[in-house]
N, C-alpha and C positions, 0 to 999 in steps of 0.2 A: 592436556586433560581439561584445561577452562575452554575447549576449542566450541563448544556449545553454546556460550555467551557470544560469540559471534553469529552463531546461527541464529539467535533468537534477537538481535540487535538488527540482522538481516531482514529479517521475516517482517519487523515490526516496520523497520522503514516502507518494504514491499506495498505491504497491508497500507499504510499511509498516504502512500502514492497511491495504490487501486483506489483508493474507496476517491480521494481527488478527483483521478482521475475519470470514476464512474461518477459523482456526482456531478462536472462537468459534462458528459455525456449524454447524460439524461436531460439535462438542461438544453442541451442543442437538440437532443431529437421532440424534445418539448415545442419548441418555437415552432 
C-alpha cells in the first residue's frame, strides 16, 4: 500500500540523473 513512495523516490532520482545528464550534453554539443 506505501508501494508509491517508491515510485516517487524513483522518478525523482530519474529526473536527477536526466536533467545531469542533459545539462552535460548541451555543454558538449555547445563546444
Amino acid at each position: 500500500m506505501m508501494q508509491w513512495i517508491y515510485w516517487i523516490e524513483f522518478a525523482m532520482i530519474v529526473a536527477m540523473v536526466a536533467v545531469v545528464f542533459g545539462l552535460t550534453w548541451m555543454e558538449t554539443l555547445r563546444k
